[in-house]
C-alpha positions as CSV (number, residue, x, y, z in Angstrom):
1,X,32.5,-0.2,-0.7
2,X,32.2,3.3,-1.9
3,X,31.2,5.9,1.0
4,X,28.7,7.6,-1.2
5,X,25.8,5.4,-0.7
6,X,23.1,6.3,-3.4
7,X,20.5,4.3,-4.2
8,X,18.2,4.1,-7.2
9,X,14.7,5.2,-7.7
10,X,12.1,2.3,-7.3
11,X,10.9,0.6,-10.1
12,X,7.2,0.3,-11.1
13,X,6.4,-2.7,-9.3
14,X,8.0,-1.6,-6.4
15,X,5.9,0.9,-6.0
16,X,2.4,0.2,-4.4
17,X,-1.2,2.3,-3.9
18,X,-3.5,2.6,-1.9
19,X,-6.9,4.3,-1.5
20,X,-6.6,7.5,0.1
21,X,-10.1,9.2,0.3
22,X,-13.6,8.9,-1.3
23,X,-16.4,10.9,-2.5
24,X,-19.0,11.0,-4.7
25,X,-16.8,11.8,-7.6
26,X,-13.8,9.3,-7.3
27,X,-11.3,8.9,-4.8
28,X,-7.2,9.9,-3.8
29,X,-4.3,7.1,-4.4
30,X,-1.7,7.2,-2.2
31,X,2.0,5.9,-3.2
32,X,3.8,4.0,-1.2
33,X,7.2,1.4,-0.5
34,X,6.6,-2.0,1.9
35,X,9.2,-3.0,4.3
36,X,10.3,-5.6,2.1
37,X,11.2,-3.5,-0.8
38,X,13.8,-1.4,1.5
39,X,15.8,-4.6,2.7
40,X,15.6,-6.0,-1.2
41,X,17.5,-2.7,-1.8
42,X,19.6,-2.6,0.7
43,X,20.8,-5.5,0.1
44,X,21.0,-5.0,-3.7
45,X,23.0,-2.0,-3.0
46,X,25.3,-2.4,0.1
47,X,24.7,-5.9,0.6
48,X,23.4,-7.9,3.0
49,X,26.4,-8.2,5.6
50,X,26.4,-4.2,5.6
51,X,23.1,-3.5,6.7
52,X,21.3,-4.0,9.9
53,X,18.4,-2.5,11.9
54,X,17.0,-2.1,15.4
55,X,14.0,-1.1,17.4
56,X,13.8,1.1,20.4
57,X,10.7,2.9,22.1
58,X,11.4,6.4,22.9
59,X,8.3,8.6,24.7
60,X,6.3,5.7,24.1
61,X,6.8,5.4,20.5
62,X,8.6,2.9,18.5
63,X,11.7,3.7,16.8
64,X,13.6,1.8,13.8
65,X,17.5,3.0,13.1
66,X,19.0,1.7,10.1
67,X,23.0,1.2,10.2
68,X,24.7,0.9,7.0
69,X,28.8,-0.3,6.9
70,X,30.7,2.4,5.5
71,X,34.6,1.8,5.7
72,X,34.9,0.7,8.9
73,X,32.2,2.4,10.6
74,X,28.7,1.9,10.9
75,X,26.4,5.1,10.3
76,X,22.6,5.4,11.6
77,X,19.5,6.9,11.0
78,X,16.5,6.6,12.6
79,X,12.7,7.3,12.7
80,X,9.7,6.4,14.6
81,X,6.4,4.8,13.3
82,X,2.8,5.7,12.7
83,X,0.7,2.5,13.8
84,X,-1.8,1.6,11.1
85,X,-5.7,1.3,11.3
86,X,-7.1,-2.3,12.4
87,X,-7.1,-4.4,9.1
88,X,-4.0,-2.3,7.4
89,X,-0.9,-4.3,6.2
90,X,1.1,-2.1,7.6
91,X,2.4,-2.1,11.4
92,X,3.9,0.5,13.6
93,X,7.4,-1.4,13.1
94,X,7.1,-1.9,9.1
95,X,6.1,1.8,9.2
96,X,9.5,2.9,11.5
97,X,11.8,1.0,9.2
98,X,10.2,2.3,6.0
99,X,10.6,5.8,7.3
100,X,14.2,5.0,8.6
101,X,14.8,3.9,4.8
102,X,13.7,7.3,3.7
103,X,16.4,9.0,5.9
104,X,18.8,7.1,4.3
105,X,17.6,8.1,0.4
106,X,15.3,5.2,-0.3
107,X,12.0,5.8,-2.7
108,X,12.0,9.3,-1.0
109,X,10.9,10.1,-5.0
110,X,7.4,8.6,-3.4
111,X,7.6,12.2,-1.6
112,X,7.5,14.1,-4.8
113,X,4.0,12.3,-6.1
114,X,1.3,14.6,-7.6
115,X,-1.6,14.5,-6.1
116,X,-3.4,11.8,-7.6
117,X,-7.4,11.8,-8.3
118,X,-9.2,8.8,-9.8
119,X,-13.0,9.1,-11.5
120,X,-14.0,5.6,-10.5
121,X,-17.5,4.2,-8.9
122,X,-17.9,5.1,-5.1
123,X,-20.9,4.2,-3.3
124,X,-22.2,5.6,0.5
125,X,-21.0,3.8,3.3
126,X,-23.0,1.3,5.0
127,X,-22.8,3.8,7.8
128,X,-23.9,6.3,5.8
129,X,-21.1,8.9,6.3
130,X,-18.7,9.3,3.9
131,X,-17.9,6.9,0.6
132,X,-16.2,4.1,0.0
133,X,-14.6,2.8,-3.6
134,X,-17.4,0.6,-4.9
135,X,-16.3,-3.4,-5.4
136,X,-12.8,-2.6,-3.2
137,X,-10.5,-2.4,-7.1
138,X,-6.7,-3.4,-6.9
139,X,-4.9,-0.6,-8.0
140,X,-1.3,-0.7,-9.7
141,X,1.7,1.1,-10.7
142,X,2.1,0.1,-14.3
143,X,4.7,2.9,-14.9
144,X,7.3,4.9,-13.3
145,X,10.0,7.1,-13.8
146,X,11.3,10.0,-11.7
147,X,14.7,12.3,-11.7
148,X,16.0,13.7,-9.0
149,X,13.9,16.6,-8.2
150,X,10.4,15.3,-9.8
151,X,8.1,12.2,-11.3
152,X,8.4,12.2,-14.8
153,X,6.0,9.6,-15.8
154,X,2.8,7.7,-13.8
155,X,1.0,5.7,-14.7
156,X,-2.0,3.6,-12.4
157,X,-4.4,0.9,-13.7
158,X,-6.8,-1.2,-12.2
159,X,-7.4,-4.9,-11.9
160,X,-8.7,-5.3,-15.5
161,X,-5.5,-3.0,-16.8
162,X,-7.8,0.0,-17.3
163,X,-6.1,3.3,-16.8
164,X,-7.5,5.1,-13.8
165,X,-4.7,7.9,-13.7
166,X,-1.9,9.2,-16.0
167,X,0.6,11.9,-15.3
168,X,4.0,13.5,-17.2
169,X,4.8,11.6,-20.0
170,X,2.3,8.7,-19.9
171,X,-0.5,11.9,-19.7
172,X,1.4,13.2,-22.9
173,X,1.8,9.9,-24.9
174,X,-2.1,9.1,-24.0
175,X,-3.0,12.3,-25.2
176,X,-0.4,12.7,-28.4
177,X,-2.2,9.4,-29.4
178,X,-5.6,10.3,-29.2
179,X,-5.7,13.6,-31.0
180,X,-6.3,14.3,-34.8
181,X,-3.4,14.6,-37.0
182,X,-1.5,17.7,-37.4
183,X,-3.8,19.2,-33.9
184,X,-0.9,20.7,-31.5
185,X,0.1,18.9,-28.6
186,X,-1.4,19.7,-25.2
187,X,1.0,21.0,-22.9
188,X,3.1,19.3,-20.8
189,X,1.6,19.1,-16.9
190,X,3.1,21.3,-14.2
191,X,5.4,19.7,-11.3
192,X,4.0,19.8,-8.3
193,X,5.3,20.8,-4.9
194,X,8.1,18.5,-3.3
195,X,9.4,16.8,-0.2
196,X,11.1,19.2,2.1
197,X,14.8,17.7,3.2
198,X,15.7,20.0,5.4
199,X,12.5,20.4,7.6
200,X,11.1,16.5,6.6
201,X,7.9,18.3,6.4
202,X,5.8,16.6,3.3
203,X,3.5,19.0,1.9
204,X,-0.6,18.2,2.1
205,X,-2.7,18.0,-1.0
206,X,-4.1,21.4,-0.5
207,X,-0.4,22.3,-0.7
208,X,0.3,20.4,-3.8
209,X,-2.9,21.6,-5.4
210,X,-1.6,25.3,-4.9
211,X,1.7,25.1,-5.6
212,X,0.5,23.8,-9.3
213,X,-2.0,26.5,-9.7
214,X,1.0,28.8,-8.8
215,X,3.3,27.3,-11.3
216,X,0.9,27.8,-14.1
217,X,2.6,29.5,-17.0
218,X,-0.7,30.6,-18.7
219,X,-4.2,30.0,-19.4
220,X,-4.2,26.6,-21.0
221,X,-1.7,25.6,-18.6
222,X,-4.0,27.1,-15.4
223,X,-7.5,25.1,-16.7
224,X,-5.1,22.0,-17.1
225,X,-3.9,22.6,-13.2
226,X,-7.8,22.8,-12.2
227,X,-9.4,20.3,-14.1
228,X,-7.1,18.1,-12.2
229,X,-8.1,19.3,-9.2
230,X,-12.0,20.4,-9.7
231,X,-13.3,17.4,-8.6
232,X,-12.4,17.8,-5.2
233,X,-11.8,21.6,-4.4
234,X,-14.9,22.6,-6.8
235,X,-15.7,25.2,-9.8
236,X,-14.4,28.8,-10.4
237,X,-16.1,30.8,-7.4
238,X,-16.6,27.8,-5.2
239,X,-16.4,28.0,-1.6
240,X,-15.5,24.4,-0.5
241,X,-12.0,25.6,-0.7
242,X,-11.6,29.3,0.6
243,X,-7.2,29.1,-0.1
244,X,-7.8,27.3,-3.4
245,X,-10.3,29.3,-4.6
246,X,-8.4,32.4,-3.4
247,X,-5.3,31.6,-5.5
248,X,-7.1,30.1,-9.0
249,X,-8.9,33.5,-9.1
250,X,-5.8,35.2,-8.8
251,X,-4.5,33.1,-11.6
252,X,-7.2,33.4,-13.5
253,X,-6.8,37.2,-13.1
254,X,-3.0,36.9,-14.3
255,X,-4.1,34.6,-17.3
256,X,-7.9,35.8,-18.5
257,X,-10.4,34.3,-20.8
258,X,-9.2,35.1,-24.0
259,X,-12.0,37.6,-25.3
């Protein structure tokens, strides 16, 4: 077996979402891997009789460390997991091993995502605080394609098929389709920020959400970047978002209305 383990970027349907938070306006999806999908890979790539994992606690937290067969030897990696919310699939073991499958290289792409915003119906909360995605939609990954560094295509429907968010070059084709002949093409949407490896520090929304305004190569490209993002940091001038606000006017200084 070769001692460069590598293994590839998930495929569409490996990839699932989830609802991250509501408002009045739409909601955040969330990517992510289940348990299942690392040990189908594992054993895809190294095989079934060179992979094995165990659980430990450790300052009363559960740990999951991976061993792969290389040579002779058997190399670990470990990680501890988050327990999920009563009714959530997921499980503070399913969690560890997932995250011990990241150490090791596997759908760490999911790291990478943009954020992701869908405009679909959301209705109050029978509690009355905060929203909730109206008629509880299936959302799925109908396409997905990544390098190494960055997601090149996304694409996310819901239960009838309907598109509910496009990014790279699904958000390119949609929109090379749709407009008149000979009309130029829109321009191609900004990467966002990325998985730190050496820290394993992911970076928040409000991170991602700068780090695109920042990466804005002019004015088209900057109103691109924020109509993304609008919905749930607000308009030109807002206040909902004092850091986002503070860096779109200072790219909107840098790239002005055309007068």
């Amino acid at each position: 077996m070769d001692t460069a383990i590598k293994f590839r970027p998930l495929r569409a349907d490996e990839v699932e979402v989830r609802v991250g938070q509501a408002s009045a306006n739409g909601c955040s999806l969330l990517l992510y891997k289940t348990a299942r999908t690392d040990m189908d890979l594992l054993d895809e790539v190294v095989g079934p009789e060179n992979w094995q994992n165990e659980f430990y606690e450790l300052g009363g937290k559960l740990f999951c460390r991976l061993g792969i067969k290389i040579g002779d030897a058997w190399i670990w990696k470990s990680d501890c997991g988050v327990e999920g919310n009563a009714g959530e699939e997921k499980s503070q073991a399913s969690d560890a091993r997932k995250r011990a499958g990241f150490a090791w290289g596997i759908g760490r792409e999911l790291y990478r995502a943009p954020f992701i915003w869908a405009n679909v119906a959301t209705e109050p909360n029978r509690e009355g605080r905060g929203y909730r995605v109206k008629g509880f939609p299936k959302f799925d990954v109908k396409e997905f394609e990544c390098t190494k560094t960055a997601i090149t295509s996304l694409l996310i429907v819901d239960e009838k098929g309907s598109s509910v968010f496009r990014y790279g070059k699904a958000l390119k084709a949609a929109r090379n389709s749709a407009r008149p002949e000979g009309q130029a093409a829109a321009p191609a949407p900004i990467m966002t920020a990325t998985f730190d490896e050496e820290t394993g520090s992911e970076p928040t929304e409000l991170d991602i959400a700068i780090s695109d305004l920042k990466k804005a190569r002019n004015r088209a490209e900057l109103q691109q970047v924020h109509n993304q993002y609008k919905a749930v940091y607000g308009e030109y001038g807002s206040a909902r978002n004092e850091q986002y606000c503070a860096v779109l006017n200072e790219m909107s200084r840098k790239y002005p209305r055309p007068s």
